[in-house]
C-alpha positions in Angstrom: 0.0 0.0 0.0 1.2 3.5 -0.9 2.2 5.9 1.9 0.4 8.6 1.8 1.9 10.1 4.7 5.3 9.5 3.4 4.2 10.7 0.2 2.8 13.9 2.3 6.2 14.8 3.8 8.4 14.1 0.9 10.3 17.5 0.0 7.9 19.7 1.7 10.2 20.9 4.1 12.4 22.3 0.8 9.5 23.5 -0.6 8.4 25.9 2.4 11.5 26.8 3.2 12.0 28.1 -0.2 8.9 29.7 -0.5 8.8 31.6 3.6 6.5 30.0 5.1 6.6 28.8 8.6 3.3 26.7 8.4 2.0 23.3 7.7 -0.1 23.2 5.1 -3.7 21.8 5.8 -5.7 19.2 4.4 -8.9 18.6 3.4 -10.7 15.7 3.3 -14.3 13.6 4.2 -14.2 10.6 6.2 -16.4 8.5 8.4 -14.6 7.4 11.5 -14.6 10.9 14.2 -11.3 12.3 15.1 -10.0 11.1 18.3 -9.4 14.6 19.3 -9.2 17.7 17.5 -11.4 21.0 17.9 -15.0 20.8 16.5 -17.7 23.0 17.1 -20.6 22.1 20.1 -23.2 19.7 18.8 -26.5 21.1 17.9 -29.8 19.8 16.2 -29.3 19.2 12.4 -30.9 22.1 10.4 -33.0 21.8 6.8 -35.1 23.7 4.8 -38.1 21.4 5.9 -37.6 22.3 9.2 -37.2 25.8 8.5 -40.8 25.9 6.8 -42.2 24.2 9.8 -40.8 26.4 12.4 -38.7 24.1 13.8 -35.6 25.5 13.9 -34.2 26.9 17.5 -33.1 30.1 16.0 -32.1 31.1 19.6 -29.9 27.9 20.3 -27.9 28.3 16.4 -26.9 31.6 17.1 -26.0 31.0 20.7 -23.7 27.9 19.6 -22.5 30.0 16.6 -18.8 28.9 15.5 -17.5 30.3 12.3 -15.7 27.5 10.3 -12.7 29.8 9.9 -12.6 30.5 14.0 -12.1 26.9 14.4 -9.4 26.3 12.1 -7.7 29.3 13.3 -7.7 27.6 16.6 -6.6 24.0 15.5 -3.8 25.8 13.6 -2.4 28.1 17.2 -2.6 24.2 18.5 -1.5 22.4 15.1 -4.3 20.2 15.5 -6.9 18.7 13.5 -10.5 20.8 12.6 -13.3 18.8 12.2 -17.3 19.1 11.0 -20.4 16.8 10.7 -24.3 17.8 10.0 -24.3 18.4 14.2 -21.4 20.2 14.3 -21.4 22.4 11.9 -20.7 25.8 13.7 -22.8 28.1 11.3 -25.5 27.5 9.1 -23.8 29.2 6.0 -20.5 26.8 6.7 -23.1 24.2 7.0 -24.2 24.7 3.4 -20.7 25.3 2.1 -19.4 22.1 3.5 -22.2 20.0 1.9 -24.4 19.4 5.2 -27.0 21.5 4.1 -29.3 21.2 1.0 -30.9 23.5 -0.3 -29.8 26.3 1.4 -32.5 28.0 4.0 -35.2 30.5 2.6 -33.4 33.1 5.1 -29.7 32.8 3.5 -30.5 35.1 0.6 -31.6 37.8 3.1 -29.2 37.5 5.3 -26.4 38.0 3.3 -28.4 40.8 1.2 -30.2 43.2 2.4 -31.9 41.6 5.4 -35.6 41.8 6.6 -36.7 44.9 8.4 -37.1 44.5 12.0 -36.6 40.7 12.0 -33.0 40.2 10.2 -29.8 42.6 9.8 -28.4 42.2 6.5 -24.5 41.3 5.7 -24.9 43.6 2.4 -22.9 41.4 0.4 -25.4 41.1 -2.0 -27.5 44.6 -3.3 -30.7 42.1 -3.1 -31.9 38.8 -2.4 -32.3 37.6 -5.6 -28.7 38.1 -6.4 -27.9 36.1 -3.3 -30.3 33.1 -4.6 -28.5 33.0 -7.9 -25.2 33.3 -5.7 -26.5 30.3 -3.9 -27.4 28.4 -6.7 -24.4 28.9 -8.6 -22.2 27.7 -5.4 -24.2 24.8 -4.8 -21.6 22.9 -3.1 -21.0 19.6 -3.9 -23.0 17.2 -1.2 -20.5 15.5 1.9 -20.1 12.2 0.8 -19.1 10.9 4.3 -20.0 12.0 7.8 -17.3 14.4 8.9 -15.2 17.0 7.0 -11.7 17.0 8.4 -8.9 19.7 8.4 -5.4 19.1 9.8 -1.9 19.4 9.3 -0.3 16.7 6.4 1.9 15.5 8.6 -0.5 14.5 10.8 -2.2 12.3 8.0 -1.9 8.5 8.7 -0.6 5.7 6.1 -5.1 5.5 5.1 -5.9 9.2 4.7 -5.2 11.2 1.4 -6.5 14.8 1.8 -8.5 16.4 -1.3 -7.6 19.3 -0.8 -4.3 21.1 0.4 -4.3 24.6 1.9 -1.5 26.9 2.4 -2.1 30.3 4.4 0.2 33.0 3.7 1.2 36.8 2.8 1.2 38.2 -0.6 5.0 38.0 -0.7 4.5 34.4 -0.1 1.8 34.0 -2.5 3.3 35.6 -5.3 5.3 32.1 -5.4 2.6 29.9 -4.3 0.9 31.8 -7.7 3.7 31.3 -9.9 4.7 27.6 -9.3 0.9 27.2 -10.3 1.6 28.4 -13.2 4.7 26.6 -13.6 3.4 23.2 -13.0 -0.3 24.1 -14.9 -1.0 23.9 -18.8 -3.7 26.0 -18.2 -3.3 30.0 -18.0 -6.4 30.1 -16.1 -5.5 27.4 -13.1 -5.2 30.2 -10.2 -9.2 31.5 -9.3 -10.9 33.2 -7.1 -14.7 33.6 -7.0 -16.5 35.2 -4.5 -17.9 33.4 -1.2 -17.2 33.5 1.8 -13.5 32.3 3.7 -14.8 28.3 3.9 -15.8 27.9 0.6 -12.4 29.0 -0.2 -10.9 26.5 1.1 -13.2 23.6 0.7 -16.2 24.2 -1.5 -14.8 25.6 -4.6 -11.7 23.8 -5.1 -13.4 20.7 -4.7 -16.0 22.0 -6.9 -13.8 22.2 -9.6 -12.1 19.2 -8.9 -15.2 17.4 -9.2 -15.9 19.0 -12.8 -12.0 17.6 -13.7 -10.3 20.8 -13.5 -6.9 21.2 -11.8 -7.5 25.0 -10.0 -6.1 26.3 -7.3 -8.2 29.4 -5.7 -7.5 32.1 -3.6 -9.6 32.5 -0.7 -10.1 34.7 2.7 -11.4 38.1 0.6 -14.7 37.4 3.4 -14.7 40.5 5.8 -16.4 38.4 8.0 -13.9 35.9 8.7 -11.0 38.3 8.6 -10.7 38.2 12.6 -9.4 34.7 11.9 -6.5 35.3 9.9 -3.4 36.7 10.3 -3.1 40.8 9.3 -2.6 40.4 5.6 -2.6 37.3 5.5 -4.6 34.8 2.7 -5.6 31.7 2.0 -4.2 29.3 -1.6 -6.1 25.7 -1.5 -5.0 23.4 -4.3 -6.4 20.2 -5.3 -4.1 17.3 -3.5 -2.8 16.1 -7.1 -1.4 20.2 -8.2 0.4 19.6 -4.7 2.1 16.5 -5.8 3.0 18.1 -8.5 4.6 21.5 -6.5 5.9 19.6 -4.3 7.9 17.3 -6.8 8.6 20.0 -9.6 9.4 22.8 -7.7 13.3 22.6 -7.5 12.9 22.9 -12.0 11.0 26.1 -11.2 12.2 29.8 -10.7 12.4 29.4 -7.0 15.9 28.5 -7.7 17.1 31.5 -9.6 18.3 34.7 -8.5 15.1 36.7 -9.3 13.1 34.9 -6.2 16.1 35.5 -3.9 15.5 39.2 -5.0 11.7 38.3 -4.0 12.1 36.3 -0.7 13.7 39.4 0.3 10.9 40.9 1.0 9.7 38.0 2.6 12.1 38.1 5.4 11.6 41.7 6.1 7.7 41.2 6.6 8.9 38.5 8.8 10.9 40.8 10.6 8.1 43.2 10.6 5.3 40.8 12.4 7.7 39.4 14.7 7.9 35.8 13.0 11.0 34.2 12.6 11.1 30.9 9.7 12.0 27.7 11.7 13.5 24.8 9.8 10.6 22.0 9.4 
């Protein structure tokens, strides 16, 4: 049997020393057995659109056991620790939709991230009406979870069994003007690095696997969502690629120009932004 985790490790330590970073990169990936430990939101009562038409959603009890799906990564990563998410803990109701737990979306998500409902619903204005929003929605429409829990952590902490989807790297634009670039390098496609609006977990999750799913090698950048800003680093943004571009960065990167003089010139820059926030590199 293939070793994934092996396979994980193999040359990553070159790779982020080469491009600045001093973080693990996440990943992504669907399973059915629960983490042994890790951070997960609190368990709550599943939520649908049925039960929203019936009134039988504890509106009260969702937003008191509110947990953005960024806020808990940000934590497992300050531990380097695994993330994790099922249909009862899902944390938010729009993270619940994004990570496939939740289809259709509920009647109140256009409004909510629109212009709201007077008197009833504040608006998050992200949208200039509802109807926008539903064709937002129904654009997105996240592929559904094919197993029971959505799981985030570290590669090296992946056993010899686990092969993450996705892979996701959190860094400054310094940083990500490589990360961009070895795309490129190791892409035929001009087109491979995206970006569509949505908020910070379908960054990371929903679209890349999106386009995965559709056969298309993309890697997108995410984190543009004001509202999970509070849960990154100042400046700092979010690159997921689909597990097989990451083989392929990993194992083509010494070809690229990381090794020429020109991304000396670059990493520079790096080290001063480094010197800047008060982050030193470590050697992996």
């Amino acid at each position: 049997m293939k070793n994934i985790k092996e396979e994980l490790a193999r040359d990553i330590s070159g790779l982020l020393n080469i491009l600045g970073i001093d973080e693990v990169p996440m990943g992504v990936y669907y399973t059915d057995i629960e983490p042994s430990e890790g951070i997960s939101p609190k368990p709550q009562a599943p939520v649908s659109r049925e039960a929203e038409e019936k009134g039988e959603l504890d509106w009260e009890s969702i937003q008191k056991n509110f947990s953005c799906v960024l806020g808990v990564i940000w934590r497992a990563r300050k531990k380097k620790t695994v993330a994790y998410f099922n249909k009862e803990r899902f944390g938010c109701i729009g993270g619940c939709f994004y990570l496939g737990y939740l289809q259709p979306y509920l009647n109140m998500h256009p409004y909510f991230i629109s212009t709201g409902i007077p008197e009833i619903l504040e608006g998050e204005q992200y949208k200039a009406s509802p109807d926008l929003a539903r064709d937002f929605f129904d654009a997105t429409d996240p592929l559904p979870a094919p197993k029971r829990f959505c799981v985030i952590q570290p590669i090296n902490q992946f056993r010899g069994d686990e092969t993450p989807e996705v892979v996701i790297f959190f860094a400054r634009p310094e940083v990500l003007t490589g990360l961009r670039s070895l795309v490129a390098f190791i892409s035929e496609d001009i087109d491979s690095f995206r970006s569509p609006f949505g908020p910070g977990c379908s960054g990371i999750v929903t679209w890349p696997m999106k386009y995965l799913n559709e056969g298309k090698e993309y890697a997108v950048l995410g984190g543009f969502d004001p509202s999970c800003r509070q849960f990154f680093k100042t400046d700092e943004l979010s690159c997921a690629v689909p597990y097989s571009m990451y083989t392929k960065m990993v194992g083509q990167w010494e070809q690229s120009f990381l090794t020429t003089n020109t991304w000396k010139t670059a990493k520079k820059k790096i080290e001063r932004s480094q010197k800047i926030w008060g982050e030193k590199k470590t050697d992996k």
